[in-house]
C-alpha positions as CSV (number, residue, x, y, z in Angstrom):
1,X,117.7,-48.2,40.2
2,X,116.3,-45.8,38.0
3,X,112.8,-46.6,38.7
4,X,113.1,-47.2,42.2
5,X,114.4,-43.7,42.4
6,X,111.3,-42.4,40.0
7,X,108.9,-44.2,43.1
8,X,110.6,-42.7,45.6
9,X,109.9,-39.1,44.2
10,X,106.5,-39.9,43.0
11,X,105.9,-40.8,47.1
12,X,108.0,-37.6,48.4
13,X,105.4,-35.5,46.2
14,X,102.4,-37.5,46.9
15,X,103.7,-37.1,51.0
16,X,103.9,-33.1,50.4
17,X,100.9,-32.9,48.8
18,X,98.6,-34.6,51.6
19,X,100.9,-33.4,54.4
20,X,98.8,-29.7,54.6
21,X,95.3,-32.0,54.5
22,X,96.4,-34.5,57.4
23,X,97.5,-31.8,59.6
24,X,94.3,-29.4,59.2
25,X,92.4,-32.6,59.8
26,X,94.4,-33.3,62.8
27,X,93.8,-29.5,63.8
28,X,89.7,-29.6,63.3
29,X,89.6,-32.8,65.3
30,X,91.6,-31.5,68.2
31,X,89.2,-28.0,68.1
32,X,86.2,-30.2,68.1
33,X,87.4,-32.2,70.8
34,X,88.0,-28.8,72.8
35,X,84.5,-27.7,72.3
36,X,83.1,-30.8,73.3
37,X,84.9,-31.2,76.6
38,X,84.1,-27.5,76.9
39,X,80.1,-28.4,76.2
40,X,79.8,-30.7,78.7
41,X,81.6,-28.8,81.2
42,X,79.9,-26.2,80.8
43,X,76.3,-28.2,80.4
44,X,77.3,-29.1,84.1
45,X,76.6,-26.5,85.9
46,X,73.1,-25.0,86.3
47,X,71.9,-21.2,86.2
48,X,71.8,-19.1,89.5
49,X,68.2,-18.7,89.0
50,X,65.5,-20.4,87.9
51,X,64.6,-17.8,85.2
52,X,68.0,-17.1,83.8
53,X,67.9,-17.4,80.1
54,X,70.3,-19.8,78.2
55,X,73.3,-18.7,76.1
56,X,73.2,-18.5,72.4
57,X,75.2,-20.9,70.7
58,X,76.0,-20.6,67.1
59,X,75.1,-23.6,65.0
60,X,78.9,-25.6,64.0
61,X,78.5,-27.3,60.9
62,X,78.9,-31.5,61.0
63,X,82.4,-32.7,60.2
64,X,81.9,-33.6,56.1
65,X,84.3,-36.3,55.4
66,X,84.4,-36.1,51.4
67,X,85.3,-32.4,49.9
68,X,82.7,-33.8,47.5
69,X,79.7,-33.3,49.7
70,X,79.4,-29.4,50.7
């Protein structure tokens, strides 16, 4: 029982300790997802005139999946 219960806690830890990562990750995705569907609606629609100059966009950086490769 005794090490069943030392599991247990090592997995409670583990689960508090990746708990902030999975929800930022869940976060970024659902921003990126907004700024797609807001891309393409946006990419939809075409200038008054022919001459009107296109918005800046800032560059976004690509989604890194290892924190080892900044």
């Amino acid at each position: 029982m005794n090490t069943f219960l030392g599991y247990l806690v090592i997995a409670a830890l583990f689960a508090l300790v990746l708990l902030p990562a999975l929800v930022g990750l869940a976060r970024e995705r659902r921003i990126d997802r907004q700024l797609r569907d807001a891309q393409r609606r946006r990419g939809g629609t075409r200038p008054e005139t022919a001459g009107a100059a296109q918005p800046v966009t800032a560059a976004r950086r690509p989604y890194v999946r290892s924190w080892a490769r900044i």
